[in-house]
C-alpha positions in Angstrom: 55.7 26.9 180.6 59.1 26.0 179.9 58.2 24.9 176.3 56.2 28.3 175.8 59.0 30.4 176.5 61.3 28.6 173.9 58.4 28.3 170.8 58.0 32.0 172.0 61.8 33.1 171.4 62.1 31.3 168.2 58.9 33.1 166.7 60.4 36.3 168.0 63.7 35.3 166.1 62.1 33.9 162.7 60.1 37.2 162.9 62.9 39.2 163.3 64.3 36.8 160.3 61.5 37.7 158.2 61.6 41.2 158.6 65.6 41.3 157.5 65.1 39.3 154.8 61.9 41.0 153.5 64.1 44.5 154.1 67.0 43.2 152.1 64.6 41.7 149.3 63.2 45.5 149.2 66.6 46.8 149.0 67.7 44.8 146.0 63.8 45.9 144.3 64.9 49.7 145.1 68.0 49.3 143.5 66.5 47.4 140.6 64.1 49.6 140.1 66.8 52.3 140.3 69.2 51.1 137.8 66.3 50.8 135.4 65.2 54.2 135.9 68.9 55.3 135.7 69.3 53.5 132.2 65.9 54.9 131.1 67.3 58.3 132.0 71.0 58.0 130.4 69.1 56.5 127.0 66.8 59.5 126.9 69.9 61.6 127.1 72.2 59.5 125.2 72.0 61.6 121.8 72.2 64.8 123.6 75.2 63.8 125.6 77.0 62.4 122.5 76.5 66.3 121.1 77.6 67.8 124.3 80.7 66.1 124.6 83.2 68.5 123.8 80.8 71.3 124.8 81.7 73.7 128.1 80.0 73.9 131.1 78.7 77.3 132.0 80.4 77.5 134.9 83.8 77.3 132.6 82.3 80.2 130.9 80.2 82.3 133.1 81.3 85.9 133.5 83.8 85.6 130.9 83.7 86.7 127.1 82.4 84.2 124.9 84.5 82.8 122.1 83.2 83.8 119.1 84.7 83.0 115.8 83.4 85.6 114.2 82.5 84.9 110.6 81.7 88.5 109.7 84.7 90.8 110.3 84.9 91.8 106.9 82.1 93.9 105.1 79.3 91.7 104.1 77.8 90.8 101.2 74.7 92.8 102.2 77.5 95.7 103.6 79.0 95.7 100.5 75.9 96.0 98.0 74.8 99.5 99.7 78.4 101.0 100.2 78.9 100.9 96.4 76.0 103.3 96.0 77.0 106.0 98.5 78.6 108.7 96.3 81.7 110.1 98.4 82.8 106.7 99.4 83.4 108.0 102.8 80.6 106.9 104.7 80.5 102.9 105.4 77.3 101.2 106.3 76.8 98.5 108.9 74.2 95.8 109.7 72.1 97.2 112.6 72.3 94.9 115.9 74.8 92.4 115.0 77.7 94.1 116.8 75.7 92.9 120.3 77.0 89.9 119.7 81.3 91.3 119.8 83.6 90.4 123.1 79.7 89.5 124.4 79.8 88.4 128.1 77.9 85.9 129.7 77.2 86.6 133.0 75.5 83.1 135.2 74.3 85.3 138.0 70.8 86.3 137.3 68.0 85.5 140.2 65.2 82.8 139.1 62.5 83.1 141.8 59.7 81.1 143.3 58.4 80.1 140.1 61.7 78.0 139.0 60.9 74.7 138.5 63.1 72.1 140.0 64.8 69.3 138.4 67.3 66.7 139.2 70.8 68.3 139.9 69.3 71.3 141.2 70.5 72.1 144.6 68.4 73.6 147.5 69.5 75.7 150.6 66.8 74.9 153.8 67.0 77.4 156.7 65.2 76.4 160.2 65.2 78.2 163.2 62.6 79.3 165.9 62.4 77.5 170.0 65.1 75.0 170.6 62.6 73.0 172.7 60.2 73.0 169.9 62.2 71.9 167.3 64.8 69.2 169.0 67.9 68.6 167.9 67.0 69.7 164.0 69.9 71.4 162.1 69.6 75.1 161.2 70.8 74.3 157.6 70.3 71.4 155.2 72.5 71.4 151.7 69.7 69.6 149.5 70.7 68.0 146.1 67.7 67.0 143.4 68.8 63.3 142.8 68.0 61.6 139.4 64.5 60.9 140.6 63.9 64.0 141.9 63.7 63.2 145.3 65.6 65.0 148.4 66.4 63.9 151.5 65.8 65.2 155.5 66.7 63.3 158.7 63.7 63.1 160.7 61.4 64.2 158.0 61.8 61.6 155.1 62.2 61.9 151.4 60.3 63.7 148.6 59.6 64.1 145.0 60.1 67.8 144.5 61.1 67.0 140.1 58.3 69.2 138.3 57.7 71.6 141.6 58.1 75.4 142.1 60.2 76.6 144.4 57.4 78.1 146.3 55.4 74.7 145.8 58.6 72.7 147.7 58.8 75.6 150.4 55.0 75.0 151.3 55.1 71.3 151.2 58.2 71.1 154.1 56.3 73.2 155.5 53.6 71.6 156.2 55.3 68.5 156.9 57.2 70.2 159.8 54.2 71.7 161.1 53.3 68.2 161.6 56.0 66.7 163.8 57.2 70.4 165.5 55.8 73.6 166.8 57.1 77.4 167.2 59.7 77.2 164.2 60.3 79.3 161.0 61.5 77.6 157.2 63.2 79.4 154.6 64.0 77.4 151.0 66.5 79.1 148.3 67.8 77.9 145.0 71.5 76.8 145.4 73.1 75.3 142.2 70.9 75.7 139.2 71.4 72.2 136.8 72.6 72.6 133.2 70.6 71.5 130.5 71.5 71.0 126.7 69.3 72.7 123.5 70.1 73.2 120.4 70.9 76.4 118.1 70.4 76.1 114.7 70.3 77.7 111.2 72.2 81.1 110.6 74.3 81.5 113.2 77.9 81.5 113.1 78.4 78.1 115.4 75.0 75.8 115.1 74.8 73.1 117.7 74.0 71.7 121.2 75.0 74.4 124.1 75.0 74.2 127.5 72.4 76.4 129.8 70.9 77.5 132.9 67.6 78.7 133.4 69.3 82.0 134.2 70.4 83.1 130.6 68.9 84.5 128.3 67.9 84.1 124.6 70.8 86.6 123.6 73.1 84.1 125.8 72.4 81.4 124.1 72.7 83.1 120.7 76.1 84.1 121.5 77.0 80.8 122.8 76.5 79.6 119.5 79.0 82.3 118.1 76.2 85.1 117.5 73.4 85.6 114.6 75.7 85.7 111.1 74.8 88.7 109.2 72.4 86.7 106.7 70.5 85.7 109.4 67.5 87.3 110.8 67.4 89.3 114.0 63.9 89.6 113.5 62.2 86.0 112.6 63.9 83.8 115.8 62.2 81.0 116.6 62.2 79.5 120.2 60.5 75.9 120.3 59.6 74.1 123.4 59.7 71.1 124.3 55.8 70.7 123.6 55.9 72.0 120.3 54.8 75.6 121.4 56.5 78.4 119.4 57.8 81.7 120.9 58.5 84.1 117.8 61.5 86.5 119.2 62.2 89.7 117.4 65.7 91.1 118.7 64.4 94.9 117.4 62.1 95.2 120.5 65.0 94.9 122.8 68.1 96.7 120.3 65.7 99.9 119.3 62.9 100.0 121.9 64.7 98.8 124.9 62.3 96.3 125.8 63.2 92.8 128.2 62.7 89.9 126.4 61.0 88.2 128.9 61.6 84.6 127.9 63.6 81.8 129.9 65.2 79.1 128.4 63.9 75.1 129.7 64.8 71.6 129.2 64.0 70.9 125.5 64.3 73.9 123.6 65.7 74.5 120.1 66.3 77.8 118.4 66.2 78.7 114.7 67.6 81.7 113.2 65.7 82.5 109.8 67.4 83.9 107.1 67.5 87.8 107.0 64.4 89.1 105.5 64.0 92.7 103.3 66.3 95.0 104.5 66.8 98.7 103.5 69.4 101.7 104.2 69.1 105.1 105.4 72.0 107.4 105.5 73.0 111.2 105.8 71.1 113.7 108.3 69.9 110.6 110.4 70.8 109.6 114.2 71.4 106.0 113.4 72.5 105.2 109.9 72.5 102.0 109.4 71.0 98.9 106.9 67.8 97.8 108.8 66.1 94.7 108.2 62.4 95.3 107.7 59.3 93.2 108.5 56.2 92.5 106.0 53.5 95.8 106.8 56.5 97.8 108.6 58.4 98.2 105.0 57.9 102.5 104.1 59.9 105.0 104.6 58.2 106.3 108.0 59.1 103.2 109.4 63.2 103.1 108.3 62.9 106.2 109.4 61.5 105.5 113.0 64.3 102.8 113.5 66.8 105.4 112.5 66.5 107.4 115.0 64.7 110.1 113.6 66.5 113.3 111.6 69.0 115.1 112.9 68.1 118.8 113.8 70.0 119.8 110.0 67.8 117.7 107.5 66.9 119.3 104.2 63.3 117.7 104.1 62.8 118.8 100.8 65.4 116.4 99.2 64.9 112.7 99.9 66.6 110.5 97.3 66.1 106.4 97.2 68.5 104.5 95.0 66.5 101.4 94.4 67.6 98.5 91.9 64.1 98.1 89.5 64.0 96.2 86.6 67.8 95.0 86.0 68.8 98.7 86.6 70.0 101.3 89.4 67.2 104.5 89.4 66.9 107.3 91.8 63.6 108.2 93.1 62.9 111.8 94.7 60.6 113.1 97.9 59.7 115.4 100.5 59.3 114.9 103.8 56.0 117.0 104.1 54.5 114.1 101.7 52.6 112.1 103.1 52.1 109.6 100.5 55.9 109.4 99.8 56.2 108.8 103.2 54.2 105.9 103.2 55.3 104.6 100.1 56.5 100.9 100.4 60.3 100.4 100.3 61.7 97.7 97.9 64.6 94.9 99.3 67.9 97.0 98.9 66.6 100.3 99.0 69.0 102.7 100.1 68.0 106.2 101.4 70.1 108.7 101.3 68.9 112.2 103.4 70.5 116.0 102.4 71.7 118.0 105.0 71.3 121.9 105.7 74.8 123.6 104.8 76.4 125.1 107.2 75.5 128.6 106.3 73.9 130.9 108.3 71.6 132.7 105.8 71.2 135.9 107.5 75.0 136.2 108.8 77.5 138.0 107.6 80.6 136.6 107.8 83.9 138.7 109.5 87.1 136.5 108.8 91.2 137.4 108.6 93.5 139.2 110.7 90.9 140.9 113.1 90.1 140.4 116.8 86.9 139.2 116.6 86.3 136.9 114.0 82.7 135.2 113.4 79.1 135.1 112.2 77.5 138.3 113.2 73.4 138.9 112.0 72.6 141.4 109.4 70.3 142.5 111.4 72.6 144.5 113.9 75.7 144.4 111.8 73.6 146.5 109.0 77.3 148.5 107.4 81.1 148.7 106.9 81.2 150.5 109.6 79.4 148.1 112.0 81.6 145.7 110.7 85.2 147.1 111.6 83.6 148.2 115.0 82.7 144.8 115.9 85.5 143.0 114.4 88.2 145.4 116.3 90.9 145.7 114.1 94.6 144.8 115.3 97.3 147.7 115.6 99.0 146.0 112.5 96.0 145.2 110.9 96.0 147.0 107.2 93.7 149.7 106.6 94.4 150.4 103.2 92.9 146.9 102.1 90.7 144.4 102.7 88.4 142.2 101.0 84.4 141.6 100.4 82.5 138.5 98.9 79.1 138.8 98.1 76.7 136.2 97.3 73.3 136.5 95.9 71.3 133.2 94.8 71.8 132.3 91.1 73.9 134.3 90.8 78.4 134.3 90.5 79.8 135.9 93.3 80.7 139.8 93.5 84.2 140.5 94.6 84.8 144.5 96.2 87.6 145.7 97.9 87.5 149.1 100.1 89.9 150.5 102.6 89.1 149.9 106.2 91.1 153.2 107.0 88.0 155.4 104.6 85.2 153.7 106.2 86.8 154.3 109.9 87.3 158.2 108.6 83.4 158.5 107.0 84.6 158.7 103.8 82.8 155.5 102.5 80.5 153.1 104.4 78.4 150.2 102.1 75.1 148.3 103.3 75.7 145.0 104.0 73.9 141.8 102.7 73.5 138.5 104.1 75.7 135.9 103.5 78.7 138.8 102.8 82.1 138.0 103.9 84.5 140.5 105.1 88.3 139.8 105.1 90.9 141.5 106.8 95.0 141.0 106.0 97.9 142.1 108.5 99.7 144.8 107.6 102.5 143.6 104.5 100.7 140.0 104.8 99.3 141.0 100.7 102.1 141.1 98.0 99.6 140.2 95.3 96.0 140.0 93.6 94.0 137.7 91.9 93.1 140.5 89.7 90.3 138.5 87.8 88.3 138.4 90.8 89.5 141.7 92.8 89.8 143.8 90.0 89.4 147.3 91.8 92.7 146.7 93.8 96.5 148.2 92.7 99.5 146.8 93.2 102.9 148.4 94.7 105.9 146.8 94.3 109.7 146.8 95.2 112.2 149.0 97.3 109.5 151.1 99.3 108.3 150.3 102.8 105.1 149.3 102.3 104.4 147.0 98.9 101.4 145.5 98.7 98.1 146.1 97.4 95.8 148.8 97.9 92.0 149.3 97.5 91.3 151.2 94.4 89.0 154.3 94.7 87.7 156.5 91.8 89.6 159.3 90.9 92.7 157.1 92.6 95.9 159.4 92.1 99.6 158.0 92.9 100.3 160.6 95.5 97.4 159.2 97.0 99.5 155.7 98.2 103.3 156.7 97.4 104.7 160.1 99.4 107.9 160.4 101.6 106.3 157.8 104.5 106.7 154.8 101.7 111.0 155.8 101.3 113.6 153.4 102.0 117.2 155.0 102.2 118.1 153.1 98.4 114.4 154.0 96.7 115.2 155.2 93.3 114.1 158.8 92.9 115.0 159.2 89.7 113.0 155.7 88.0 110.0 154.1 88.4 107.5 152.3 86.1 103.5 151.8 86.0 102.6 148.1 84.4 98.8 149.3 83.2 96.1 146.6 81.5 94.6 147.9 78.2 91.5 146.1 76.8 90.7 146.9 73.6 88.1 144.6 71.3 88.1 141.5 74.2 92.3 141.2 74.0 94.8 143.0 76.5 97.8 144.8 76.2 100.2 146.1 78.9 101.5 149.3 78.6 104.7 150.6 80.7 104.6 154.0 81.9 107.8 155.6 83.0 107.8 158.0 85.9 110.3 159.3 88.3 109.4 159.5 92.0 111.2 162.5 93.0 108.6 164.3 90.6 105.4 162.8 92.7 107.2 163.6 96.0 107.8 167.4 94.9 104.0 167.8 93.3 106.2 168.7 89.9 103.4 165.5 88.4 100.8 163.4 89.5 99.0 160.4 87.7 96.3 159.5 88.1 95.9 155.7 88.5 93.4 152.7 87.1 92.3 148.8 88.5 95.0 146.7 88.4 97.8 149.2 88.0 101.5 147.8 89.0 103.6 150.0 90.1 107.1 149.0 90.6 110.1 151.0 92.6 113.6 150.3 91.9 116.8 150.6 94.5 118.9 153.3 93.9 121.8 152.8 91.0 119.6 150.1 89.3 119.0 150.9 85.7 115.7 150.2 84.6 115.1 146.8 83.1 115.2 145.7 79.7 112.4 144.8 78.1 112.0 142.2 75.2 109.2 141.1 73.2 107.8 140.1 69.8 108.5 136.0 68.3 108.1 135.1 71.8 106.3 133.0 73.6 106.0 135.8 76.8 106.9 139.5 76.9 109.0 140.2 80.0 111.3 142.4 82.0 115.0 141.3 82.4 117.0 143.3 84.6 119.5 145.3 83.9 123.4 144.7 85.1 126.6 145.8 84.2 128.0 143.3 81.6 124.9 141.8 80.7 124.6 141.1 76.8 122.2 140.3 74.1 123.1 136.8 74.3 122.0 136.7 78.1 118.7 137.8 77.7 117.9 135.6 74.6 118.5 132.6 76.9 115.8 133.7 79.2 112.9 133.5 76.4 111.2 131.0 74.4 110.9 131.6 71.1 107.1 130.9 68.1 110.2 129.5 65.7 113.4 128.3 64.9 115.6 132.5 66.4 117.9 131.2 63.4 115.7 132.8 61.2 115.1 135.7 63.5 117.0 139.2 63.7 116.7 141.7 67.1 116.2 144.9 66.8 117.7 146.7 69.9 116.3 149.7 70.8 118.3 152.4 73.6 118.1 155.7 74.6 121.1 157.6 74.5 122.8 161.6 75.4 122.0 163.8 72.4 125.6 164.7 73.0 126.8 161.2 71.3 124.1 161.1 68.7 126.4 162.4 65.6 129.2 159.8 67.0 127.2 157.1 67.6 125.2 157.3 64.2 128.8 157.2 62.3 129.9 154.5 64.3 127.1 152.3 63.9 126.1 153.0 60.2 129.9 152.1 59.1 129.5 148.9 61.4 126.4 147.9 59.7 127.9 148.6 56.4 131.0 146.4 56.9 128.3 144.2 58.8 126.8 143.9 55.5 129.6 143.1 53.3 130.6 140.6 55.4 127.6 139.3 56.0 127.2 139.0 52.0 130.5 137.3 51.3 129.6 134.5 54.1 126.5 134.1 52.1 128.2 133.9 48.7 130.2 131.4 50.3 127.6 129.4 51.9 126.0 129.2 48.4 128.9 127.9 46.9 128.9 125.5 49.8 125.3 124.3 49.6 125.7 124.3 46.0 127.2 120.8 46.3 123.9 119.5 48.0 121.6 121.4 45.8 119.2 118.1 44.8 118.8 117.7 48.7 118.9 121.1 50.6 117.2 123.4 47.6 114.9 124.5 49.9 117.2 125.6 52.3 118.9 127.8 49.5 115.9 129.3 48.3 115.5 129.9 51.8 119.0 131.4 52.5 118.7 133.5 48.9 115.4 134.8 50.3 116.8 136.3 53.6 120.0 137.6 52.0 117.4 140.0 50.0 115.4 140.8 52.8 118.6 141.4 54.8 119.8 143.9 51.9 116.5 145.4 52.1 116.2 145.7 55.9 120.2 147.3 56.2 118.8 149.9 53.5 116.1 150.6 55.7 117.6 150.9 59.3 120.3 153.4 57.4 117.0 155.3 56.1 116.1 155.1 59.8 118.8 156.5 61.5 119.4 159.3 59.2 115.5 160.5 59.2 113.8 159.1 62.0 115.4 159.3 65.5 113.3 161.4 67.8 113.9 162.5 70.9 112.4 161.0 74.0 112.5 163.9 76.2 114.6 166.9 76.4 118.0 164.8 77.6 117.9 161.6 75.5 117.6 160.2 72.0 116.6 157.0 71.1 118.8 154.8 68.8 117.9 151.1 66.9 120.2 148.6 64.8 119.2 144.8 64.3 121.2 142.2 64.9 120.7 138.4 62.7 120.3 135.6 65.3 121.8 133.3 63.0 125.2 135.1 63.4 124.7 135.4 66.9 123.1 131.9 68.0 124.4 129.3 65.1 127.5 130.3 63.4 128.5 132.3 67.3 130.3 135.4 65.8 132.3 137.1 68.6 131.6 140.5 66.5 127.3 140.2 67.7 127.9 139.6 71.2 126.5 142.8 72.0 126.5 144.5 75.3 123.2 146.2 76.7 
């Protein structure tokens, strides 16, 4: 019995020997098998991870904007082949759907579901709760990390392969396992930390590579994790390959112009390709979205460029669609309407550009009421039928002038008609005119007018100088001076005793101004009217001004000079240009003068032109004698000099035949007087004797 007991404890012992040795034997197998398992793992990730290296983990980037070096801040090639085609320069066309890809953010917070398929470093959240009793000492929540296997771990349950399993799969197998051990209890299972994962981006985008994802981002993500789609790549030919050679064709367009989710979630073992941008085209003008779109084989007319546009704009002109298409080593223009079908339909060629008219901004049955009014604006023809409608609707200001305003007419193919009428005779019902569309109807303020473009406004006059109101007035038929100047236009200096009319004379296509001399005082006191013309100016002088002087003939322009005290023949000259050389020129000055001083004057002059001429003929005799000495070089200049002193013999014989026979009178007060005077005594040799006062 004795003996029994002690074989009995040692059997017990080499049992319990056994067992340790046998536990610790399947220890060092586990971890066998584990280390292999781990190399297998770390050599089927050893390329990857040498890619990855210097890569960032999501988390570093997750809600933040992605660092894009962007390759395409300056116009493309593809940018720049269109823009040189659009005719103002102005406009500048973009790539459609590339600028998604600018400060892009990448946001690591979007929800997977029960259909996520677990992997190792995937961690799980496990909420239990329900009877105390029932379910012992279990915890109410278990932090659960996917190991390298793809096994978990739960005291009192055991471990399990979850690697390759749904969410909802994993949920439903703790389930069940619980249901096996406790009673009365509830389970919950959520996704914690998702595991990264590398794939690879390549061809034509800006960064091509190995990125870090989640099964959270998107296709766009990853796209702009590898610095966006360049803009010779395709956003319409993207290629997303799984790991078991399936391929998911992604065309950006769907999402950009239809707003439709790509519905398409990134796993272990993908690689994306970018293709190379396919046909693209450009649509411009009266368009919602201009733009150069890339087009796919059987979606490359018109219609279609058109769809991804946008549409038209509520102002297209469908009657004038132009395509600039490069054909046969050269640019050409093709032409269409929108109501054509067939043009419509017509395939469009790589780099056509399209460019769309708009409507002007004219409304074809306005007329238009502009200028110094109250109401300014578009107003229809239909109710705004006169003149008079007009003025009534525009509501004139106090100041606003009613002796003058403007109308444009247009009329299709034809120039436009320019009318002026006075507000002040339409307001009275002395004139009204029928209004047409597109008319325009401009009002001035009061004094704003000093002048006319008298080749366009040609029924208009012109009052200028020391009266109260200068400016310019409407010109009606039968127009008489008293009709704009009577004692309301007088300043305290107006000259009553001098004004002038500056009239235009046609005659055979060429025009001549005429001056007509009036005095005011006559006008005022009905003693004489006269009766005006288009484009009269008539000009009022300040009291004690003389009237102006007036020169004209080898010069370039005819003009008025006015008249002051001390002014001589030498000051005017330097106020012209003169056809020649004035050395070979002579003035003839022509005053009025008192009858009373005729018989002196005539004396006084005619022996000042005689001595004029004896002196004038010994300087000549001496500037022979002079020139003589350079006869072989100057002879032309003496023939020249020889010539004029004849001429001047001839013209002295003359003005003395002029005085004596034909000075007539100018009116019942004055005479009029002329002598010459040589510019080559006054201008070159500077003769004190010719500096003439006026």
């Amino acid at each position: 019995m004795k003996y029994a007991r002690i074989f009995f404890t040692l059997l017990i012992i080499f049992a319990t020997l056994k067992l340790a040795f046998g536990i610790e034997n399947s220890r060092v197998n586990n971890s066998m098998n584990t280390n292999e398992q781990d190399i297998l793992y770390l050599q089927k990730y050893k390329s990857e991870l040498k890619l990855i290296q210097n890569t960032q983990s999501i988390d570093n980037i997750q809600n933040k904007d992605v660092s894009i070096e962007n390759k395409d801040t300056d116009i493309s090639p593809i940018e720049k082949l269109y823009n040189l085609r659009i005719e103002n320069g102005k406009i500048k066309l973009k790539q459609f759907g590339y600028k998604i890809f600018e400060n892009y953010k990448v946001y690591n917070i979007g929800s997977v579901g029960d259909e996520y398929i677990l992997g190792p470093n995937d961690s799980i959240f496990l909420y239990l709760w329900g009877d105390p009793i029932d379910i012992l000492k279990l915890q109410g929540f278990y932090s659960l990390k996917i190991d390298r296997e793809g096994k978990i771990y739960i005291p009192h349950l055991g471990v399990f392969y979850v690697w390759g399993l749904s969410i909802k799969e994993v949920k439903n197998l703790l389930y069940d396992e619980f249901a096996k051990k406790f009673k009365n209890f509830k389970l919950e299972l959520s996704l914690g930390k998702i595991r990264e994962f590398p794939i690879y981006v390549s061809g034509y985008v800006n960064n091509p590579g190995v990125i870090l994802v989640n099964s959270t981002l998107s296709i766009i993500d990853a796209l702009a994790l590898a610095g966006g789609v360049s803009k010779n790549g395709s956003l319409r030919e993207i290629i997303l390959t799984r790991n078991n050679g399936n391929e998911i064709k992604i065309d950006l367009y769907e999402l950009l112009i239809k707003g439709k989710p790509i519905k398409v979630r990134l796993k272990e073992g993908d690689t994306i390709y970018v293709n190379p941008i396919g046909k693209t085209s450009a649509i411009y003008g009266s368009v919602k979205r201009p733009a150069i779109y890339e087009l796919k084989d059987g979606e490359d007319n018109i219609k279609t460029l058109i769809d991804l546009a946008g549409g038209f704009l509520a102002n297209i002109y469908a009657y004038n669609i132009k395509i600039y298409r490069y054909e046969n080593n050269n640019l050409k223009i093709l032409e269409g309407t929108l109501d054509n079908k067939e043009f419509l339909n017509s395939k469009l060629l790589d780099g056509d550009c399209i460019k769309t008219e708009k409507i002007p901004q004219i409304v074809e049955n306005a007329v238009t009421i502009e200028g110094y009014i109250k109401y300014p604006g578009n107003y229809s023809v239909e109710t705004t039928q006169t003149l008079r409608d007009a003025i009534l609707k525009a509501n004139p200001y106090v100041d606003t002038n009613l002796y003058y305003a403007e109308i444009i007419r247009k009329e299709e193919g034809k120039p436009p008609i320019y009318m002026t009428f006075s507000p002040q005779d339409v307001i009275d019902g002395k004139y009204n005119l029928k209004l047409k569309p597109l008319d325009t109807i401009r009002f001035y303020k009061f004094g704003d007018v000093k002048s006319v473009d008298f080749n366009k406004f040609e029924n208009s006059i012109v009052l200028k100088g020391a009266i109260k109101y200068p400016g310019v007035y409407a010109y009606k038929p039968n127009m008489k001076l008293s009709d704009v100047f009577d004692s309301k236009q007088l300043l305290i200096d107006t000259n009553l005793y001098y004004a002038e009319i500056v009239r235009r004379e046609e005659n055979n296509n060429t025009y001549t101004y005429k001056v007509i001399n009036f005095k005011p005082q006559d006008i005022l006191n009905k003693k004489k009217d006269i009766k005006l013309k288009p484009m009269d100016i008539v000009y009022f002088y300040p009291d004690k001004i003389y009237a102006p002087i007036r020169i004209g003939g080898k010069i370039k322009e005819a003009k008025l000079i006015p008249y002051y005290e001390g002014i001589k023949l030498l000051d005017v000259l330097k106020e012209v240009n003169f056809n020649i050389n004035p050395k070979y020129l002579k003035a003839i000055i022509t005053r009025k003068i008192p009858k009373k001083e005729r018989e002196n004057i005539l004396a006084d002059e005619n022996i000042k032109n005689i001595d004029r001429l004896e002196k004038y003929r010994d300087e000549n005799i001496k500037d022979i004698d002079r020139l003589t000495k350079y006869r072989d070089e100057n002879i032309k200049y003496i023939d020249r000099l020889e010539k004029y002193r004849d001429e001047d013999i001839k013209d002295i014989d003359r003005l003395e035949k002029y005085n004596d026979e034909n000075i007539k009178d100018i009116d019942e007060e004055f005479i009029q007087q002329s002598f010459q005077i040589y510019l080559l005594d006054l201008l070159v040799k500077g003769d004190e004797e010719y500096m003439v006062s006026l």
